[in-house]
N, C-alpha and C positions, 0 to 999 in steps of 0.2 A: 667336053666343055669344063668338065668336072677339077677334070686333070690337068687341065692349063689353069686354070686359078690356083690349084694347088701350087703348081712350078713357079708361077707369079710371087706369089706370097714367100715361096721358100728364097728368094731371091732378093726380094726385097729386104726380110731379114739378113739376109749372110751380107748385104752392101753396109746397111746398118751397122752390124757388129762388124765389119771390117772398118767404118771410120770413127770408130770408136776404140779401135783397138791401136789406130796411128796416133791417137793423141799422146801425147807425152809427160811423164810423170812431174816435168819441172811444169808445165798449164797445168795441171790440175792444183799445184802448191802454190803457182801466183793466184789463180781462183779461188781459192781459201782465204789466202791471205787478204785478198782486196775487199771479198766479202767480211771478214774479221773489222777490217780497216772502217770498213763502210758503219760496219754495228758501233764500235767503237764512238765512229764521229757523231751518231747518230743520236748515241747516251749521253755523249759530252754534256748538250746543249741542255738536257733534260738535268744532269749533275747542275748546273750552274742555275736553272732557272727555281729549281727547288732544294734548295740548302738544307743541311742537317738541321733543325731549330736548336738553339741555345736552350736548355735546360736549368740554366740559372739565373738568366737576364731576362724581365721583361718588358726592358724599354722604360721603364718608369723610373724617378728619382728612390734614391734607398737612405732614408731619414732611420739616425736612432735616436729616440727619445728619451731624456732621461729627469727626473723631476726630485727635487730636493725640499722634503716640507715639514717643517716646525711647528706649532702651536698649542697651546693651552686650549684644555677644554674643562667643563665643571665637572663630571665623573670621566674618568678613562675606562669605567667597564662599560657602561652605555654608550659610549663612543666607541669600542671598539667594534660592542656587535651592529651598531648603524652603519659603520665602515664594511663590515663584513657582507654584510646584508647591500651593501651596491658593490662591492668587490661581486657576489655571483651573481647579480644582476647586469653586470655588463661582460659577463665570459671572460673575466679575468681570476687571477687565483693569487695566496698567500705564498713566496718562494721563502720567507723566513717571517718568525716572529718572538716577540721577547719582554717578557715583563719585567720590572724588578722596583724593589722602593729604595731610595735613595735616601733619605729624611731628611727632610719632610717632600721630598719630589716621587710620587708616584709614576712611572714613566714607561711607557709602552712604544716598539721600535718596532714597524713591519717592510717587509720589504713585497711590492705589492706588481705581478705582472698582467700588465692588459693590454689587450689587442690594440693594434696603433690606431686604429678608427676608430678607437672609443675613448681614448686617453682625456681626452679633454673634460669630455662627459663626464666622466668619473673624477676628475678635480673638482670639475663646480659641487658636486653631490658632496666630495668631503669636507670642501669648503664650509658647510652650515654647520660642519662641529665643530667650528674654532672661535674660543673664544678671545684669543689675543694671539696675532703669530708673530712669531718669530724672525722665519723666514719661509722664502717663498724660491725657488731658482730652478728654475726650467733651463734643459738645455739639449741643442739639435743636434746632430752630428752627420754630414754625408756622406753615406759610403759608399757612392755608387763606380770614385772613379777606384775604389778598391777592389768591387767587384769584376769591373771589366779587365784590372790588374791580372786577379787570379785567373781569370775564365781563358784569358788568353794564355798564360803559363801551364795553367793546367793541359789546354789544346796540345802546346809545343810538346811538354812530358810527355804527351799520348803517343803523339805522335813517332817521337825518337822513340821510347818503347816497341809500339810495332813494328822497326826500323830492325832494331835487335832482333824481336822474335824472330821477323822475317829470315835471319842470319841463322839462327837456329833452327829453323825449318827445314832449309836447303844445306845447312850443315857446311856453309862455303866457308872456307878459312881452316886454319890449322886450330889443334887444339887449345894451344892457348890463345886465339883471339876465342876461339867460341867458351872458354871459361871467361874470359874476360867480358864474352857481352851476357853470358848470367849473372856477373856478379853485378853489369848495368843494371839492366833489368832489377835486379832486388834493389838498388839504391834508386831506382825511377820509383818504382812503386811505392816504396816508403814516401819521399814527396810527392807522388802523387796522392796519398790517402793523408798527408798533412794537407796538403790545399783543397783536399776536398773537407776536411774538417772543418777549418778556416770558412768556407765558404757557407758549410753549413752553419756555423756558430753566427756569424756574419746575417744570416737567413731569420735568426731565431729573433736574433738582437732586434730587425727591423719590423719582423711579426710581432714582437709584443713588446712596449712600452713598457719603463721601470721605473715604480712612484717607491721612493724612498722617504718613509712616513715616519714622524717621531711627536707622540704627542703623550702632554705630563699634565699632572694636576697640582697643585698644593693642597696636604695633608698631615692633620692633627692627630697625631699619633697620641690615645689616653694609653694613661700609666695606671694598670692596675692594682687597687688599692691590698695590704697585705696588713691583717693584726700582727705587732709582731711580739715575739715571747718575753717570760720576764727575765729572759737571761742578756736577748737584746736590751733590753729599759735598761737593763745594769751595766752592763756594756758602753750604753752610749751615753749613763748618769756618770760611770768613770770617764769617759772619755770629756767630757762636759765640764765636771769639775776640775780636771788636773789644765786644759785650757784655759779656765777662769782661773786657778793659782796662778798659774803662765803669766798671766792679764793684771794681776794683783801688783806681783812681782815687778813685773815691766814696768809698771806704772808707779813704783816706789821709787825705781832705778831713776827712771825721770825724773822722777820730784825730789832728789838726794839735797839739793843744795836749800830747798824750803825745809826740810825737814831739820838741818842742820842748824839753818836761821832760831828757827821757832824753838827749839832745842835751846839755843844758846839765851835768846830772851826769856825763857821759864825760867832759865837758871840767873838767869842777873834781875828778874823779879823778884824772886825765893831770897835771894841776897840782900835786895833793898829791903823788905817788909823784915826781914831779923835784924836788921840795923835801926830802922825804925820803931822796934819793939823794945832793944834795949837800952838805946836812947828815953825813952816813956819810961 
């Protein structure tokens, strides 16, 4: 009994591997392929239903702010550090600053960055140091359809670029196409890392708000008082005098034609009184 199940089984097998062994090489390479075919379609849908996410858009408007502000205040050092003192209280910070006296205009220029959601906030606050303004000029700027500009350029670059590698991977083409798609590739990548600058710059600008602040005082500049020596006194008693001869002089130059009168009338008095004398 033993020994017929044995012969069973050995037969069963050799039927097995003999129709296994009729198949033929081109079925098993449409099998593959259909199976491939099949995986392929199957990821398609999976590709399309979940998209690479954008890494620089997030669907929101891209505002940059930018604020233009003048005014007098009564001290500009107590103003500056009240300004200071809500500059870190709204997580903003100094990107320049600059003092200088002018005379009589004491005047202080900061250039002031704060997060776009607080921008506002922080104008009312500098707002209570002004005592007469100047000016005041807010202004928006959108750039969100600059952003979608780049995002999409950027994609295309990418894209040709891999297009290249791909060339240089498989090595297909003669030598000089495959130098010619290095020397792409180096001038891809260059605009590519310009539009990616661009876009980061572009990033910075709508994260933080730029208050452009310029606030003066009017100031009595004293003149400190000096003894001065007796070589000065002499100095300026010469200088003093030869002015006043100057002034003498001048003033005679003027007066020539009275002097000449009055001259001339002494002498024709002096003439009558001797005539009169010897007459008597």
């Amino acid at each position: 009994m033993e020994t017929r199940l044995k012969f069973a089984l050995i037969a069963a097998l050799t039927a097995v591997v003999g129709c296994s062994g009729k198949m033929e090489p081109s079925s098993i390479e449409d099998a593959s392929s259909d199976a491939l075919a099949k995986e392929v379609a199957q990821a398609t849908p999976v590709a399309q239903a979940n998209p690479v996410p954008d890494l620089y858009s997030d669907g929101f408007t891209k505002l940059i702010k930018t604020a233009n502000y003048r005014f007098e205040v009564e001290n500009v050092h107590k103003a500056s550090d009240a300004i200071e003192v809500a500059i870190r209280r709204h997580n903003a910070f100094l990107s320049s600053s600059d003092l200088r006296l002018d005379n009589p205009i004491l005047e202080s220029k900061m250039t002031i960055r704060v997060p776009n959601e607080q921008f506002n906030d922080l104008l009312k606050e500098i707002d209570l140091e002004a005592r007469f303004v100047n000016f005041r000029d807010i202004k928006t700027e959108d750039v969100s359809k600059q952003f979608v500009d780049l995002e999409s350029r950027l994609r295309s670059k990418r894209e040709v670029e891999q297009r290249y590698m791909e060339i240089l991977r498989k090595k297909a083409g003669t030598i000089e196409e495959l130098l010619k798609a290095e020397e792409q590739i180096g001038d891809l990548h260059e605009e590519i890392e310009a539009t990616i600058s661009r876009i980061n710059y572009l990033k910075d600008e709508v994260r933080y708000s730029t208050i452009n602040l310029e606030i003066y005082q009017q100031v009595q500049q004293a003149v400190a008082g000096t003894d001065p020596s007796t070589l000065d006194e002499m100095k300026n008693a010469l200088a003093s005098g030869w002015k006043g001869l100057i002034g003498v002089t001048t003033a005679v130059l003027y007066l020539w034609p009275l002097i000449v009168l009055g001259g001339a009338g002494l002498l024709i008095a002096r003439l009558v009184r001797r005539k009169h004398r010897v007459q008597v």
